[in-house]
N, C-alpha and C positions, 0 to 999 in steps of 0.2 A: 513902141513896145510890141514884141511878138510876141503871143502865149498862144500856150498848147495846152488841151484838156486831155487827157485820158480820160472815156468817162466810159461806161456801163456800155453794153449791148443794146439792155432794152431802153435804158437812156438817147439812145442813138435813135431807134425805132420811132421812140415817140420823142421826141425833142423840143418842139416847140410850144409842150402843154406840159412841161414838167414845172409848174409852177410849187409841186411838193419838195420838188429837188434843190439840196443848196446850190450845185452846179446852173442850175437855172439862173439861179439869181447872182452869183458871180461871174458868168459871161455875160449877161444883160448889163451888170453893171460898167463891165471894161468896155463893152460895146456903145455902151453912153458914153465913154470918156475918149471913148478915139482910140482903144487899140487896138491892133488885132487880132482877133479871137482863131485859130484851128481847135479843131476838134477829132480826135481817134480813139479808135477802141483796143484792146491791145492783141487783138486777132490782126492790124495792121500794122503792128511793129515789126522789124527786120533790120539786120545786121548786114553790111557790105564788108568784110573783114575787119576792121576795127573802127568802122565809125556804126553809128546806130541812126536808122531813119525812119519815118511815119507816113503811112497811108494816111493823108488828109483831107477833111472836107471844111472848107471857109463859111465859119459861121456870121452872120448880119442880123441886124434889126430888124423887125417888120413889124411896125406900131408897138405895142407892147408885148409880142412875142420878139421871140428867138428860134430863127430858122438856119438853114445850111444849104451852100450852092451845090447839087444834086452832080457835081464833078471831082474824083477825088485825084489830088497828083500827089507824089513823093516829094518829103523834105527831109532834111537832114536835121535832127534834134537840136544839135550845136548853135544850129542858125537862129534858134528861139532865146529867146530874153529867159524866161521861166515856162515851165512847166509844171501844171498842177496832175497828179499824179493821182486818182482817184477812180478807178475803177472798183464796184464791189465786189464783197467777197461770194462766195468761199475761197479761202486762198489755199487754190487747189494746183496741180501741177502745172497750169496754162497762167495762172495767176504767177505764180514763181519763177518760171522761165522771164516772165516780161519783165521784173524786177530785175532778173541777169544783165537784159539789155539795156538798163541805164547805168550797168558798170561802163560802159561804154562810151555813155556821156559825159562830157567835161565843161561844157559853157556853161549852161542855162542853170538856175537857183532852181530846185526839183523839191516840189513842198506834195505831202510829206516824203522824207527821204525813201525810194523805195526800196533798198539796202536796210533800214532803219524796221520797215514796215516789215517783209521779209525775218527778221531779227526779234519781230513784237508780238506772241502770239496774243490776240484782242482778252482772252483767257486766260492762257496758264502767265502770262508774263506781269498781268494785274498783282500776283504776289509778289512783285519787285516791290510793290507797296500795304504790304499785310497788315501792317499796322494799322491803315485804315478799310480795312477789312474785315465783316465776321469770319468766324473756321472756317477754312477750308483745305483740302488736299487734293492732290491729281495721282490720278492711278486708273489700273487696271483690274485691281486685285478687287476681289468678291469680297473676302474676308475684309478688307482694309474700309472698302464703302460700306457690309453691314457691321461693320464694328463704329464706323462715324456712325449710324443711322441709329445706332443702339445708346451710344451717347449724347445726340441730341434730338433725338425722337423724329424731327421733323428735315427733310432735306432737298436739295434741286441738285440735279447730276445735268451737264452739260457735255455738249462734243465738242471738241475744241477746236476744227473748222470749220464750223457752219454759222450761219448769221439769222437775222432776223427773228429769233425767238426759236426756230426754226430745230430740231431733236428735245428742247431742255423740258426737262421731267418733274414733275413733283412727289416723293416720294414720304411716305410716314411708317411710323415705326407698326407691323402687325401687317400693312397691306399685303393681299393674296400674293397681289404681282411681284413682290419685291426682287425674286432672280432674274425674271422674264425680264425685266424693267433693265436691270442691272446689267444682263448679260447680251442684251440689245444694244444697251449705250457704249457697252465696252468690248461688245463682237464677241462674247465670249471670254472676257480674260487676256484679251488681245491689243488690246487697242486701247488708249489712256486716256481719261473723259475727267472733267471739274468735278468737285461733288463739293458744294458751299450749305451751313447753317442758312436752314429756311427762316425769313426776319414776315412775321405774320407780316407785316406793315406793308406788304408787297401789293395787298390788296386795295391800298389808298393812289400804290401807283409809286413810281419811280422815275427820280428828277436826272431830268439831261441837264448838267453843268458842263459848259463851253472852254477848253482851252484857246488858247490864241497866242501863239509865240513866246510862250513863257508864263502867260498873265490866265487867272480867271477872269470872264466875263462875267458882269454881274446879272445876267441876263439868264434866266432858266425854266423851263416848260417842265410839267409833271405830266407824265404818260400814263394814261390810266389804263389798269387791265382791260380786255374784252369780255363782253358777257360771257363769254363761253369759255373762257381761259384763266391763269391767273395772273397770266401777262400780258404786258401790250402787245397785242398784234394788227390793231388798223388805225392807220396815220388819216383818224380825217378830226374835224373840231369837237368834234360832241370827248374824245378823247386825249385832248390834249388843252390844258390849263393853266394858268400863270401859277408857277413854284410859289409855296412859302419857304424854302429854306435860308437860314437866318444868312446875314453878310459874315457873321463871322465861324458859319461853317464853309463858306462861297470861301473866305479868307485862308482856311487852316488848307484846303487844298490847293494854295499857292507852289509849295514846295512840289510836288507832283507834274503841275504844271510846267516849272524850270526843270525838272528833271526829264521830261519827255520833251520839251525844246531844246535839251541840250542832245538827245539823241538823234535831231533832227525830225521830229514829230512835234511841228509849229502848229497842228490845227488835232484838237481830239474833242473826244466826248465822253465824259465820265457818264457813269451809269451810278446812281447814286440812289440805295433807302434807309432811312432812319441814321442818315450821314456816315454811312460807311458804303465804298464803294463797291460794286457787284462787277463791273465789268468796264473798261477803256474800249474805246472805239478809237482806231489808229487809221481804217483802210479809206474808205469815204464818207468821215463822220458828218451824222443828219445834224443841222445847226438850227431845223425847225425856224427858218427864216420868216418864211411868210407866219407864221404864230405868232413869233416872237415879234417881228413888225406894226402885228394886228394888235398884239395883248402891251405893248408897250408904248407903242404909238412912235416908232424910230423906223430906221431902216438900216438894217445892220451890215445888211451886203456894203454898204461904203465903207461900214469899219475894218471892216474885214480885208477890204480892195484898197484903203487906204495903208494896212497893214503889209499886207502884199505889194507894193508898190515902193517899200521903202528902199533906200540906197541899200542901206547896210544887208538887208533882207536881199538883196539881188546881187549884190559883190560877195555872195557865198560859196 
């Protein structure tokens, strides 16, 4: 087997101590099993008139790191078995152009689709499942946010490409700031931001629920706010917990799960409080591997490689 990573820039930087990364632990694990691992970022993707090829560096084992031979040569995508497509976001215009160049490719299984990804914004496309959803609307309009804000006193306004907690707002019904707040998120009226029913419960934290090719994982971490936030913002233990949510709310987002498999988004992350979801992670969802490892006593990087690895998953 050939695989190709796409991963992060600063993933690339630092690489052999990304042991918070899932990416870590799914090249380590193909690298236990004998295949071989490339690794690129998508500032080395390039197109030769209709094939598409990768600046690559050949990653290896070294004891229980993951490192890379400090020589990078060109290969042609086609020539790889699969490609795991995972660069983060924002998925900004250098982020979308790189999704164009795997129009380009035709061999290799490209998990997840990034046509599909491209097509899913982590935000505004979550109300393809509203149902399991509190309120929400996406807009631009001043009037349309404080007239939600007037209706359910309490609110979060989001931009809808940036990541890691990274613009999202809390806003209550009376606050001084409510235009400033507003007209920042939305540029003025300009520019179209989430605005979701604030669920108090936020403050207990919010469960990562695992897609995987169709299937929930029964496997789920609760993210707990930061002292100074009212959401998670640092991936280290004192903040991350074994979920209590029940197997048969794990269950009821089955259907979600098939439905974003069948788009060709075989790996996500639900964002999940008081079992209604707030947000899908489609681009390079965190699978909290090494938690989930620790808090369960498994190791899930083989489920996952074992899933990756299958016929029908690679004759796609």
């Amino acid at each position: 087997m050939r695989i190709l990573f796409i991963i992060d820039k600063i993933e690339l930087k630092y690489f052999e101590f990304n042991n918070l990364v899932t990416n870590f632990w799914m090249i380590k694990e193909f690298l236990k099993r004998g295949q071989e691992v490339q690794i690129t970022t998508i500032s080395n993707l390039l197109l030769r008139g209709k094939r598409a090829y990768a600046k690559c560096y050949e990653s290896f084992l070294d004891k229980e790191n993951i490192c890379y031979k400090d020589v990078i040569h060109e290969e042609l995508i086609d020539n790889f078995d699969m490609v795991l497509f995972r660069p983060d976001p924002p998925v900004d215009i250098d982020y979308i152009n790189a999704t164009y160049v795997f129009d380009f490719v035709t061999k290799p299984a490209v998990i997840n689709s990034p046509a599909a990804i491209r097509d899913f914004n982590e935000k505004l496309h979550s109300l393809k499942f509203s149902e399991y959803m509190t309120d929400c609307i996406v807009t631009s309009s001043l009037k349309d946010i404080e007239d939600f804000l007037k209706e359910h006193k309490q609110i979060v306004l989001k931009p809808l490409n940036r990541c890691f907690g990274s613009g999202v707002m809390y806003l209550y019904e009376g606050d001084p700031n409510t235009r400033t707040i507003i007209n920042t998120l939305t540029n003025n009226g300009t520019t179209l931001a989430m605005v979701q029913e604030f669920i108090p419960d936020v403050k207990k934290g919010d469960n990562r629920v695992l897609t995987l090719g169709g299937r929930v994982l029964p496997y789920t971490v609760k993210k707990l706010p930061g002292t100074d936030d009212f959401k998670f913002n640092t991936h280290n233990d004192n903040f991350l917990v074994k979920s209590d949510l029940p197997e048969s709310v794990i269950k009821s987002f089955e259907p979600v799960a098939e439905k974003l498999n069948s788009l060709g988004i075989k790996m996500a992350g639900l964002d999940v409080i008081d079992d209604k979801i707030i947000e899908i992670n489609v681009t390079s969802p965190c699978y909290f591997i090494k938690e989930i490892n620790a808090i369960y006593g498994i190791e899930l990087e083989k489920e996952i490689c074992d899933f990756l690895l299958t016929p029908t998953l690679l004759s796609v």
